[in-house]
Structures are given as C-alpha cells and as structure tokens.
N, C-alpha and C positions, 0 to 999 in steps of 0.2 A: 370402552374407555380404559382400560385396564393392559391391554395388550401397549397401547400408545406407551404408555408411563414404563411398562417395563422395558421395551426398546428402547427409551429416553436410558434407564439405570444401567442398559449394557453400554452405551455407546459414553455412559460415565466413568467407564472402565479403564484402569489405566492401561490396564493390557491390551484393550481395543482399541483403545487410541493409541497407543504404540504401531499395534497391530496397523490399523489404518494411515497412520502417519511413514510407514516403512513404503507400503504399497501405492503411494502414494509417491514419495521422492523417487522410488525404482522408476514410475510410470514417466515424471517431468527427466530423469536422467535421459529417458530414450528420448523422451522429444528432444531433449537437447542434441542428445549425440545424432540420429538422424536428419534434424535442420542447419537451414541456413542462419545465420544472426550477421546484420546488419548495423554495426554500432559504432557509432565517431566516437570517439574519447571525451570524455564528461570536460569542464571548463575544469580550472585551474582554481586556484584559492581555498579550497575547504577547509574542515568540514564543513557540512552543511545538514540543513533539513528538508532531504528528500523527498519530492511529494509526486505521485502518481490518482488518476482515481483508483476508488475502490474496485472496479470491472476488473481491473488489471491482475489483481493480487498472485493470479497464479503464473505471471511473467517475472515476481520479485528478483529470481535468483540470477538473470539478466541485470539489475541493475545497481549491482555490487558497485563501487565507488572505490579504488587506492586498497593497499592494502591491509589494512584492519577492517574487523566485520562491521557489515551495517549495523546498524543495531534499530531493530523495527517494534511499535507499540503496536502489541496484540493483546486484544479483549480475554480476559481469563476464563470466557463460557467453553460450551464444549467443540465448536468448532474453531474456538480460537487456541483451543490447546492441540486439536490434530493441524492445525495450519503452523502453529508455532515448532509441533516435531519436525516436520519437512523444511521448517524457515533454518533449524539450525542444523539438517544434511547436508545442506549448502553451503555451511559456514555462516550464515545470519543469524546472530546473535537476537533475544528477543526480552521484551519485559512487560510483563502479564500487567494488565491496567485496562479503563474505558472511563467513557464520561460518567458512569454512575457508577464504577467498584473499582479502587484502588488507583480511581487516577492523580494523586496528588503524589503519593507515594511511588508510582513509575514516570513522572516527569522527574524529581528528583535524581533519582537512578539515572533517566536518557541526559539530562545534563550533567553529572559527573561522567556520565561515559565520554561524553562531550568535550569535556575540558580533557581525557587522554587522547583525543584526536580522530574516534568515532563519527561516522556521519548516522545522523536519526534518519529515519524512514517511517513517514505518517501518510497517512490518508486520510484527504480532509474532508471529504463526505464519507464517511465510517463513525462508528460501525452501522449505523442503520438509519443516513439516508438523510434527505433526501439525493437522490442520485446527482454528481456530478456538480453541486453545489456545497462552495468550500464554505467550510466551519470557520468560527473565530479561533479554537484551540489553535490551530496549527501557527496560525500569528503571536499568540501568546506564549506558546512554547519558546518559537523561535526567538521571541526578543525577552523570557526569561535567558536563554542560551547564549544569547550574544554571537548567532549565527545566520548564516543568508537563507533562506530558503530558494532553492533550487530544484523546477520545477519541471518534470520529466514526463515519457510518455513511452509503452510499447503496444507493439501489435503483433498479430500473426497471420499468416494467410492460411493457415490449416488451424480451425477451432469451430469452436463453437457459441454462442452466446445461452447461459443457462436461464430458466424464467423466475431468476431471485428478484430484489426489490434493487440492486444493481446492475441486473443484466451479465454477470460474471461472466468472463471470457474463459472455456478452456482449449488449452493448446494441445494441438494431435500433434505426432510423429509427420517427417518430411514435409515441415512448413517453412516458412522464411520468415525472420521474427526482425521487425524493426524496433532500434530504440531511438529516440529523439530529446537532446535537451534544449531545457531553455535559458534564459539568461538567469543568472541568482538573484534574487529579489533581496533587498537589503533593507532592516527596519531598525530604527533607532527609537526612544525614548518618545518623542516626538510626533511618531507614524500613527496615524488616522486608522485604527485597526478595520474599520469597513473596508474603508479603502483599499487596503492593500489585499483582506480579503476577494475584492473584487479582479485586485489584477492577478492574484493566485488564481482566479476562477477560468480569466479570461485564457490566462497564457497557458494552463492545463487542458480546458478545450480544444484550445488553437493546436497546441501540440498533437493531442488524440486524432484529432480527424486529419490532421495530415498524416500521422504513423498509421492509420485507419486506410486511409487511400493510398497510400504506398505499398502494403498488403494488399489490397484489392481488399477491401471488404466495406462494407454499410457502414457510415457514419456513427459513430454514438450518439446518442437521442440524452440529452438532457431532461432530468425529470421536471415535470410541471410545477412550476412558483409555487410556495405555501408560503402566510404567512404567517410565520413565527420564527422568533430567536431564536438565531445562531448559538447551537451550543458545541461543549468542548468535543474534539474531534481526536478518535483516534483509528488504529487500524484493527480490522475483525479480530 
C-alpha cells in the first residue's frame, strides 16, 4: 500500500509533471510532423463551444479554431495538470476546473475569455464518464456564453485505443488524422436543455464514426445507459 501512495506524491510533482508534460508535447510534435491531416476549414460565425468526446483528447492541438487560442476546461487533478502542460505547447490556452472542484469559478474565466473572442473547448462526457454520453454542463455553459456550440470530431489511422473508462485514442507517428465538423448548434433562453443535449449527443457520434471509418479504424462503442442525472461536464 505504501509504495502506491508514494508514486501517487511523485507524479504530484511539479517537476514531473513538467517533466512528463515536455515528453509528451515532443512525442504529439512528431506525430504531427510525420502524418497526414485531413481538415476542411471549421464554419464561419464564432466563437464558439467546441465539443469533441473525451477518447479524442489527445487529437486537441488539431482542432485549433482562427486565430486566438482555444481555450479548453481541464480538471485540476493530476492528469489534468500534465494534459493541460502539452495543451498550452500547442498554444491552448487552459483553466483548471471540473464538476466537483473549482467549476463555477472556471466557467466564469471560459466566458470572459469568451466575450474577447476565444473559442471554449469542453467535453461533454468528461471527466469521468459515462463514455460518449453528453452532460447537461456543456448546454449550460454554452447558453450562460451566449454562444453556439459547435460540434467536432477527429481520428487517426496510426493509434491506439487505451483500456481507460473512455477508450482514449493514442496517436502514432505516420498516420492520417481526420478532422470533421458539424453544424453549430444554437440555444437560446428558451432551449429544452435535454434536448439539445440529445442532439450534442447524436451529431458527435454521427461525426466520430464517420472520422472513425474514414481512417480505417473500429467504430467507437458508446457506453452502456445508466440511469442517473446528467451532471456538469468538463474536460480531463
């Protein structure tokens, strides 16, 4: 028991997470510089509130948006802080929050970023699930913002799928990486927050398996139904 807990203290490290967070952007620069990427130009109108599933996260630096940085909500635990070093090697801007620690206070932040002309980047089943099944946060966000959510997808044909509780995709060197959007999802005062949940759900599926089979690779497998309420949603 004792060994567990102190690897847990190292990897609390900021120097190891430095450490990891370097070795990590070096790793995603080659795949980029060795692959192909595949990407139509995003719609027009922004900002907006970016949404991928969570499988995805290590394709992030692919789907940069105009130029100012994304700006993506990452979990302040410890993998959310070595994902957030690599998010801003990229230029992605980040701000530490989740549904249970500090998310009031980083929705704040992501809408003032918002109103200077930032696009937010959430994932709506994050941090922990169930797989593929979007959260009410990412609705509520958005129509605190007074922005569309606009709904994306990438793949790769060189990776791997890891056996986390979302299947996380990683990307090798000399792959072809597709990215695919969808239409921006628009909510007003008025909007039926299930509902629109549900067409966040439908149109980020829909997207995945076709960027899924246009790589050649296996479908994503949505997780099996639970029931319980939707809660707020952000990214690892």
């Amino acid at each position: 028991m004792r060994t567990p807990r102190k690897i847990k203290q190292v990897l609390r490290s900021p120097a190891v997470q430095w450490t990891v967070g370097v070795l990590a952007a070096v790793y995603l620069r080659i795949v980029r510089l060795t692959g192909r990427l595949d990407r139509p130009e995003p719609p027009t109108g922004g900002p907006f509130i970016l949404a991928t599933w969570h499988s995805r996260l290590f394709l992030l630096s692919y789907l940069r948006i105009g130029d100012r940085p994304l700006v993506a909500l990452i979990s302040g635990n410890r993998d959310g802080q070595i994902i957030s070093k690599v998010a801003r090697m990229f230029g992605i801007h980040n701000v530490a929050g989740s549904s249970s620690r500090g998310g009031s206070q980083a929705i704040r932040e992501m809408i003032r970023l918002s109103r200077d002309g930032h696009s937010i980047y959430i994932t709506p089943d994050g941090p922990r699930g169930p797989a593929m099944k979007a959260q009410r946060g990412i609705v509520e966000i958005a129509r605190l913002a007074g922005l569309p959510i606009l709904p994306a997808a990438a793949s790769t044909s060189s990776g791997s799928e890891r056996n986390t509780w979302d299947r996380i995709l990683v990307p090798y060197p000399f792959g072809r990486t597709v990215v695919l959007w969808g239409d921006p999802i628009h909510i007003d005062g008025s909007s039926d927050v299930e509902s629109v949940c549900a067409k966040v759900e439908a149109a980020l599926t829909d997207l995945q398996l076709r960027a899924d089979h246009a790589c050649g690779r296996p479908p994503a497998k949505p997780a099996k139904p639970r029931n319980k309420p939707r809660k707020l949603a952000t990214s690892n």
